[in-house]
C-alpha positions as CSV (number, residue, x, y, z in Angstrom):
1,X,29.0,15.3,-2.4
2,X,30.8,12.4,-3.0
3,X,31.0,9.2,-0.4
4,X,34.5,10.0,1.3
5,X,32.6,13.6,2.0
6,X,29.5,12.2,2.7
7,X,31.6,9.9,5.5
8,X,33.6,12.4,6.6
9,X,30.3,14.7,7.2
10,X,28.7,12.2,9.4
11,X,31.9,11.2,11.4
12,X,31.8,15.1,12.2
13,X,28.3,14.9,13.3
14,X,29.1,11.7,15.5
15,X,31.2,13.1,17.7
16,X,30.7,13.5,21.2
17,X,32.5,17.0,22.1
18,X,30.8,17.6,25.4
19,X,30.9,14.6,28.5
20,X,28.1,12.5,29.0
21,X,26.6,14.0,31.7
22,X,26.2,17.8,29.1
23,X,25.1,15.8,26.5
24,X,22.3,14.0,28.1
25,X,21.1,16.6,29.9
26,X,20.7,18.7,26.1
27,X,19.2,16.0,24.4
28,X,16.3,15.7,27.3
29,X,16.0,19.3,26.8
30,X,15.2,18.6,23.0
31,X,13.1,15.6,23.4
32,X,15.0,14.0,21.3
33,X,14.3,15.8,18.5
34,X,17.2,16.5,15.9
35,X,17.2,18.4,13.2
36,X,20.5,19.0,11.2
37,X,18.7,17.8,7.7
38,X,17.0,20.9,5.4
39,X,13.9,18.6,6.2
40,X,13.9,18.4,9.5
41,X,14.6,22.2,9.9
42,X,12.3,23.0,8.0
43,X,9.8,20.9,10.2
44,X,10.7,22.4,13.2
45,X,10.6,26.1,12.3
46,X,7.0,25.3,11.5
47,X,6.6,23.5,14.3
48,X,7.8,26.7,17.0
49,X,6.1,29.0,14.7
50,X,2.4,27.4,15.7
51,X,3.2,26.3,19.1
52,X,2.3,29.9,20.4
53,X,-1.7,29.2,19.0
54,X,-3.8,26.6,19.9
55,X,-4.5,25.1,16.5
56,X,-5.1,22.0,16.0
57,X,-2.4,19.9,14.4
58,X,-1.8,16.7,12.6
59,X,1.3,15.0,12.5
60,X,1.9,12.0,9.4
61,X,4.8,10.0,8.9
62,X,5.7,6.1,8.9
63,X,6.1,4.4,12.1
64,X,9.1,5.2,14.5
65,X,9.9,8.9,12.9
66,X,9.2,10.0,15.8
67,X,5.6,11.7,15.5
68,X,5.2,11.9,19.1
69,X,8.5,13.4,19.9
70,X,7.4,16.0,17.4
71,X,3.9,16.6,19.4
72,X,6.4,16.8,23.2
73,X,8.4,19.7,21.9
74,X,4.9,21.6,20.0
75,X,3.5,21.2,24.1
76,X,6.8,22.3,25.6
77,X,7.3,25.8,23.0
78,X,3.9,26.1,23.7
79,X,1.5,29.0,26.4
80,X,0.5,25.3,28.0
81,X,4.0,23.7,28.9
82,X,3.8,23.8,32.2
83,X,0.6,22.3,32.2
84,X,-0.4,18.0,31.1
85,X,0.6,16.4,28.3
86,X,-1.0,13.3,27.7
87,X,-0.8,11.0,25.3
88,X,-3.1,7.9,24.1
89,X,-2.2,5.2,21.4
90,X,-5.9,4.9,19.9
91,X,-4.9,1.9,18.3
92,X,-3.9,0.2,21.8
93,X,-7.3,0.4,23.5
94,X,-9.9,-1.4,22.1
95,X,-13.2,-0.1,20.8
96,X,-15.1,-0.8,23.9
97,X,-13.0,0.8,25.9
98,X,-11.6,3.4,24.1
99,X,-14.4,5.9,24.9
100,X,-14.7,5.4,28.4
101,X,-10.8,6.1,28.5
102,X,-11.0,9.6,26.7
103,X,-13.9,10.8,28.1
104,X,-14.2,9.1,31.9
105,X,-17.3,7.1,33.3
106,X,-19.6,7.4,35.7
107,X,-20.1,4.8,38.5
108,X,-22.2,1.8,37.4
109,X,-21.8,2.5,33.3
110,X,-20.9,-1.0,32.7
111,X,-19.5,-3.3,34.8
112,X,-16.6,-3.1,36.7
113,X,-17.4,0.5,36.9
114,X,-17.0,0.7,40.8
115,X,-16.5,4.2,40.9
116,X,-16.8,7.3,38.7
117,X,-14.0,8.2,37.0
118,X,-12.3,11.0,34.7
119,X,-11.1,10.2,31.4
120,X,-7.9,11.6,29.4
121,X,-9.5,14.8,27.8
122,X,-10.1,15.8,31.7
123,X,-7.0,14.8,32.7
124,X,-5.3,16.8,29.7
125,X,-7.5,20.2,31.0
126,X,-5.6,23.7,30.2
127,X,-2.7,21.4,28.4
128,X,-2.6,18.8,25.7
129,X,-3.7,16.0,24.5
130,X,-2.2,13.6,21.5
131,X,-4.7,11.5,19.8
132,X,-1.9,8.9,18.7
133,X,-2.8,6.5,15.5
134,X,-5.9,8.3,14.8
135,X,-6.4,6.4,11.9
136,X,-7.8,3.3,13.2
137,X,-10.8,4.2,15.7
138,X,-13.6,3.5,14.4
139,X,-16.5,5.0,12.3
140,X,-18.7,5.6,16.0
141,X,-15.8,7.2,18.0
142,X,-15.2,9.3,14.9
143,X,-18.6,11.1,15.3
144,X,-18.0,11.6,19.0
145,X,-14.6,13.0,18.9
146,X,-16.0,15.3,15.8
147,X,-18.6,16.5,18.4
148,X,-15.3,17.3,20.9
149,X,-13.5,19.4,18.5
150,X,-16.7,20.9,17.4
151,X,-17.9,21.6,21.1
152,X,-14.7,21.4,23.0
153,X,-17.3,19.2,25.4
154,X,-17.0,15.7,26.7
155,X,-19.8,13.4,28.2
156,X,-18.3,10.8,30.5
157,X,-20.0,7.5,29.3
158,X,-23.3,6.6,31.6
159,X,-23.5,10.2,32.5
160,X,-25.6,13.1,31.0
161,X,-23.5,16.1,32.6
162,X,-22.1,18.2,30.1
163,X,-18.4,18.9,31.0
164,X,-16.5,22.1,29.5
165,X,-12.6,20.8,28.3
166,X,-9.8,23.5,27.4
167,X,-7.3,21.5,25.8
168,X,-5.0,21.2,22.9
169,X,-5.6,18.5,20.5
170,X,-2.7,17.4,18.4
171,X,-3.3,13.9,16.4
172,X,-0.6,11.8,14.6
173,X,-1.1,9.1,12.2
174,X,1.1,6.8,9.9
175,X,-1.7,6.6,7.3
176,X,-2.8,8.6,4.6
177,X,-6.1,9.8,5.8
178,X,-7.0,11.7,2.9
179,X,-7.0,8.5,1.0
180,X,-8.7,6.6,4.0
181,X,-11.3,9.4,3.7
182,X,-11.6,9.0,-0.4
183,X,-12.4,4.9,0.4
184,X,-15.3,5.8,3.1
185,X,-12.9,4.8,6.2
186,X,-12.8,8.2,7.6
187,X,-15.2,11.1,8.3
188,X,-14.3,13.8,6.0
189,X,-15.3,16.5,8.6
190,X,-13.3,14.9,11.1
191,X,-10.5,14.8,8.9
192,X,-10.5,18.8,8.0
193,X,-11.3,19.3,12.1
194,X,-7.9,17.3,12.8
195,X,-5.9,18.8,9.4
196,X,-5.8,22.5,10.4
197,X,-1.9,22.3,10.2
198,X,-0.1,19.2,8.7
199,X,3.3,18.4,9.7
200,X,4.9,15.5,8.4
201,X,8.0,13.6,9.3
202,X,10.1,12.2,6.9
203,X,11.4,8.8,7.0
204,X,14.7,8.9,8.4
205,X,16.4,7.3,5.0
206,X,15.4,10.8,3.6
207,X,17.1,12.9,5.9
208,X,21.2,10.9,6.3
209,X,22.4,13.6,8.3
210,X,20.3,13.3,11.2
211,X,21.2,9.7,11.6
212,X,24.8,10.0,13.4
213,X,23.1,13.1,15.9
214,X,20.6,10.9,16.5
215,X,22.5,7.8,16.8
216,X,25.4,9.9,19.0
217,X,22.3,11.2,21.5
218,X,20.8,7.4,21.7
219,X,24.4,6.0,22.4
220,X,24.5,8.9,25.2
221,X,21.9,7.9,26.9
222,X,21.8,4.2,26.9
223,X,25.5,4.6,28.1
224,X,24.6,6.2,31.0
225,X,21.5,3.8,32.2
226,X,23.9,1.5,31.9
227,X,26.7,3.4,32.8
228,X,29.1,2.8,30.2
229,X,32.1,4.6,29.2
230,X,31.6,4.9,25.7
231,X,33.4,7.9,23.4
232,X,31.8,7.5,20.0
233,X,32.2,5.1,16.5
234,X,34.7,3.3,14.5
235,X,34.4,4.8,10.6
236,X,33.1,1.3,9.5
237,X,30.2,2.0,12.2
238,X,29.4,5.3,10.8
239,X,29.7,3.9,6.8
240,X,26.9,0.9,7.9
241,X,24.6,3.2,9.9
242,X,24.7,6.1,7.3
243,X,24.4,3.4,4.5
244,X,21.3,1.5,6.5
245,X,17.4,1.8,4.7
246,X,16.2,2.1,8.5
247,X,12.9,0.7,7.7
248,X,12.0,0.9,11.3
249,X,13.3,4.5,11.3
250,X,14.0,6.6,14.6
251,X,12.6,3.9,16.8
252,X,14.9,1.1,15.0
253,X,17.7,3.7,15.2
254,X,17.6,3.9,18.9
255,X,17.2,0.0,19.6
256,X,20.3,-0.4,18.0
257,X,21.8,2.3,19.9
258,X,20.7,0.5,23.6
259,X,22.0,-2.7,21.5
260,X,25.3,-1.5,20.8
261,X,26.2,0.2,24.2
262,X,24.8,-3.1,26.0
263,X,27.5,-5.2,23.8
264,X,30.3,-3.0,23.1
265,X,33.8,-3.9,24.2
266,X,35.5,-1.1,23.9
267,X,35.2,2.7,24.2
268,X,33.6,3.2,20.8
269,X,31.0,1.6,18.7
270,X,32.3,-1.1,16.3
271,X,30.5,-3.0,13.3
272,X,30.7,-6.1,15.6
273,X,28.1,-4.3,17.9
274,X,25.9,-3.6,15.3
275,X,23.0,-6.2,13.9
276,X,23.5,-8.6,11.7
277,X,21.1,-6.6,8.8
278,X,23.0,-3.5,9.4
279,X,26.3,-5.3,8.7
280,X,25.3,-7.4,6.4
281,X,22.6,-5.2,3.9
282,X,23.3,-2.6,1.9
283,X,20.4,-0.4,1.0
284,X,19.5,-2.5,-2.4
285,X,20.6,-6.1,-0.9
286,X,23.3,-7.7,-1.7
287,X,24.6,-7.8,-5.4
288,X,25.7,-11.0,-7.7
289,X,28.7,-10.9,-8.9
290,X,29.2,-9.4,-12.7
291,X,29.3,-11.9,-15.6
292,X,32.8,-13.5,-16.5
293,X,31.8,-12.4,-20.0
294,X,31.4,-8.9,-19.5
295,X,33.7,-7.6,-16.9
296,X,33.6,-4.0,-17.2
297,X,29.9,-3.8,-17.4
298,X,28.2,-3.5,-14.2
299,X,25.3,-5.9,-13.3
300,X,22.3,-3.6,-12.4
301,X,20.5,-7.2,-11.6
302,X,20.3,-7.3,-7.6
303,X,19.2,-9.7,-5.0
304,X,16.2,-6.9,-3.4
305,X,14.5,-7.9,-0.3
306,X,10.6,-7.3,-0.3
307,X,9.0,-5.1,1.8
308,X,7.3,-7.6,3.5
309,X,10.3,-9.7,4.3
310,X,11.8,-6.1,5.8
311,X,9.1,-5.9,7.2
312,X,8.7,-9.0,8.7
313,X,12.4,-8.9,10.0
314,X,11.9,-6.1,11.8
315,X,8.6,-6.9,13.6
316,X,10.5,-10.1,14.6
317,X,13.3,-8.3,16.2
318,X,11.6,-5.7,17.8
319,X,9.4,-8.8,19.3
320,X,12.3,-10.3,20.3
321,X,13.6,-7.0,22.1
322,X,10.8,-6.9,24.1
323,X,11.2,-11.0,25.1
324,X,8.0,-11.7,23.2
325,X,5.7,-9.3,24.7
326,X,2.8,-8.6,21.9
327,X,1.7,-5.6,24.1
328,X,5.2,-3.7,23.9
329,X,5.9,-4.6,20.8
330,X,3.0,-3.3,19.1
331,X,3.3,-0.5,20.8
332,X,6.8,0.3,19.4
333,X,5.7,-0.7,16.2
334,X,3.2,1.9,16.4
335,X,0.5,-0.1,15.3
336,X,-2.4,-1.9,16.8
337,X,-2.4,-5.4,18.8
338,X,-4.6,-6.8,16.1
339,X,-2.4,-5.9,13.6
340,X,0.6,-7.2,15.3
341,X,-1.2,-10.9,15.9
342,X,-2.3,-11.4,12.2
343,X,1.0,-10.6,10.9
344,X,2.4,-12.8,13.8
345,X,-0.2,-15.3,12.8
346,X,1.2,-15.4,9.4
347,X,4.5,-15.9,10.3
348,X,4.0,-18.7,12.0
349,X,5.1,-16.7,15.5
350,X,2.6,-16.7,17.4
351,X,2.6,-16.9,21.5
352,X,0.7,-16.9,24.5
353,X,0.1,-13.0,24.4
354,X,2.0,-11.2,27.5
């Protein structure tokens, strides 16, 4: 496929044939989850297939593909739909109170304990439960939740009732466990416990032509919140968006998208409402110009951004999205407050944490 079919392909799938209202109302039905790339279809047949069984499932994939998406619409195709989902960033909550959070406490277990209370693993009874950046809890909650999957029993901290729990556990991560696991970070039990079924989520600059549905169901709905009349994208538009790395993937997708219906002037997205690194990167950075000497020959020496300097831009924006809150921002990220203030620290950016 050449790049006037590959544009016209994904002008097709930008369009917005049905009115707002239709449109928003399907993609809420999907949770968001698109799947016109032989990737993603593939995920998602999988995906229905299990959610009929309770097994256990891990979802990988780099931050923002949209891992928890993925774990919504397992819950929703599944026997326990009309029952709790609940979902826990593990990385959020720190180690001391991470425990107290999944399994409850009793009154008096530490202080500020003033009352007893359930944790998430009760609150998730008879539904399901996503164990979110799994990755990063630590060695001693590792042994407890083994015991949970193990026992499908919880202890709330400061308590020595035994409590029963029928839930589904479904855990995501953006980190390679089985490597984690080969360098002592991660209990090898706990990791085949969790790794009954692996789904993973490709990055969204392997999978172009769910970009523009994606893009097209983000636009939707931040027109509406805002309630915009907006009817789709200029070709240039379409050309930078399909042409973007997306390091940030789904989640960078759709700030853009709340981005570009919050500034566009007209009834369509233009490359003027698009960020500055979308309009102005290609995929490999920008390329010098060939040598006087040697016209003809193309230059294969580029100008390549590192990954940390993507990296970095990204974090910044996102920070800047959510008017410097580290909390928020992390959480987008999908990654841990800690992680977010050293790599602010090394940028020089830090604040007064909000």
């Amino acid at each position: 496929m050449n790049s006037q079919e590959r544009l016209k392909r994904a002008l097709d799938l930008s369009k917005i044939t049905k009115s707002l209202p239709e449109t928003a109302i399907e993609y809420e039905q999907m949770r968001g989850v698109v799947a016109h790339s032989a990737e993603m279809k593939r995920l998602l047949h999988t995906a229905v297939r299990v959610a009929s069984v309770d097994t256990t499932v891990l979802i990988t994939g780099e931050s923002g593909v949209g891992k928890e998406r993925v774990a919504t619409l397992l819950h929703a195709a599944s026997q326990r739909a009309q029952r709790p989902f609940v979902s826990v960033n593990c990385a959020a909550i720190s180690e001391s109170l991470l425990e107290s959070e999944l399994f409850g406490h009793a009154r008096g277990a530490f202080t500020g304990a003033v009352s007893a209370r359930a944790g998430l693993f009760e609150a998730a009874h008879r539904g399901t439960i996503l164990l979110d950046e799994i990755g990063e809890i630590s060695p001693g909650m590792q042994v407890k939740l083994l015991r949970v999957l193990q026992e499908r029993e919880i202890r709330r901290v400061g308590e020595n009732t035994i409590r029963s729990i029928d839930v589904r556990i479904i855990a995501a991560t953006n980190r390679n466990l089985s490597e984690t696991v080969a360098h002592g970070l991660f209990r090898e039990d706990l990791y085949y416990r969790l790794n009954v079924l692996e789904l993973h989520v490709p990055p969204l600059r392997n999978r172009t032509d769910d970009i523009m549905p994606l893009a097209t169901g983000f636009l939707v709905a931040a027109a509406k919140k805002m309630n915009r009349r907006i009817s789709g994208f200029c070709p240039d538009a379409v050309r930078l968006l399909t042409g973007y790395n997306w390091p940030g993937n789904v989640r960078e997708l759709e700030n853009t998208m709340e981005r570009a219906a919050l500034f566009s002037g007209s009834e369509r997205v233009e490359t003027a409402d698009l960020p500055a690194e979308i309009r102005d990167t290609s995929p490999l950075g920008p390329k010098r110009p060939n040598s006087p000497n040697r016209p003809n020959k193309p230059n294969i020496s580029v100008d390549v951004q590192s990954l940390d300097e993507v990296e970095k831009k990204h974090i910044l924006r996102v920070l800047e999205l959510n008017a410097g809150n580290q909390a928020n921002t992390a959480l987008q990220l999908g990654i841990g407050t800690a992680t977010l203030y050293r790599k602010l620290r090394k940028y020089g950016r830090l604040t007064k944490v909000r």
